[in-house]
C-alpha angles and dihedrals in degrees: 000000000000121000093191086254083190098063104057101213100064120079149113112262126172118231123306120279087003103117093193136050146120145257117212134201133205127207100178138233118320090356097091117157131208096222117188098169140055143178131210134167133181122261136231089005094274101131085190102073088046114123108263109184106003124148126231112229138187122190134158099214106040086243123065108044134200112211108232107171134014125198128178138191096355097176113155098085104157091164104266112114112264117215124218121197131196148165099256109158091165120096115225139192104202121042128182150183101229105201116201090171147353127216112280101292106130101217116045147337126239146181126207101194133012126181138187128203136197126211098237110207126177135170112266098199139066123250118283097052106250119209121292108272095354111221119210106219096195128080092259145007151178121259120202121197121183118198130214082253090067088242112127121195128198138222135183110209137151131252097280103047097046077056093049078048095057097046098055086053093055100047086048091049083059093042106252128114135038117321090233133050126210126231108197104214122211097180137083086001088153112171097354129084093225153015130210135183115193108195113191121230090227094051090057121099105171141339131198126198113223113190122214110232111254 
């Protein structure tokens, strides 16, 4: 949920001369989300009426609620958006910003942006499950990578490059590395001096090695 933090009049505030609240989303019904992230910034550049302590809370039925994230004395707004992670494996419905106290501003507090993330996970391999870091044994192969869109592409490389390949995936299934990774194309290159393909990590469901008989 985005206040426009850039335009400074547009904001969520609790009541006036009330220094706590809390802001409140709704996923809806049968849409629950397991969010283990969130973004806030303070709003029209008064640090002052920044949340200071405040709780993060998840229910799925806006009244008992399960305390996710606690924060206090969270003083060093200087108007750039702060980001709170946390374990969370439960799906919720209802998720808020719970405010004991603001900083120091005698009227109100206020936020300018708050945001809520989801872990995303998917399965990385085909079905049937194929062995763990395949390793071609031939000179080249054919990797196949089929994409959430349901569109596979296809690359012929040689030993070496489908286990650079691997081990990009890896190191991205961790979640270290570059989101994207670069094919170097040596065919139809017509006019131009090169062609690339970038394939992102989070676009990919699922690749199988095929290796050409020797």
């Amino acid at each position: 949920m985005n206040f426009s933090y850039a335009n400074k009049y547009s904001y969520w505030s609790s009541e006036y001369k009330i220094k706590n609240g809390w802001l409140q989303v709704d996923f809806g019904l049968g849409n629950e989300k397991a969010i283990q992230k969130y973004v806030i910034a303070n709003s029209n550049g008064i640090v002052e009426r920044a949340p200071v302590t405040w709780t993060f809370e998840g229910s799925n039925n806006d009244t008992d609620w399960t305390i996710l994230d606690s924060q206090t004395n969270v003083t060093n707004w200087d108007g750039t958006a702060k980001s709170f992670t946390f374990d969370n494996p439960s799906k919720y419905r209802y998720y808020r910003i719970n405010i004991a106290i603001n900083n120091g501003y005698k009227t109100e507090v206020d936020i300018g942006e708050f945001e809520l993330m989801e872990k995303i996970t998917s399965n990385p391999y085909p079905e049937p499950e194929p062995e763990p870091d395949p390793t071609p044994t031939g000179e080249n192969a054919l990797l196949v990578i089929k994409m959430i869109s349901g569109l596979e592409k296809e690359f012929e490389l040689t030993a070496s490059e489908v286990q650079d390949f691997i081990a990009w995936y890896n190191d991205r299934a961790d979640g270290q590395g570059k989101e994207t990774y670069m094919f170097d194309k040596d065919f139809n290159k017509g006019p131009f001096t090169s062609r690339k393909d970038y394939v992102a990590f989070s676009k990919i469901q699922s690749f199988e090695v095929m290796e050409y008989t020797k």
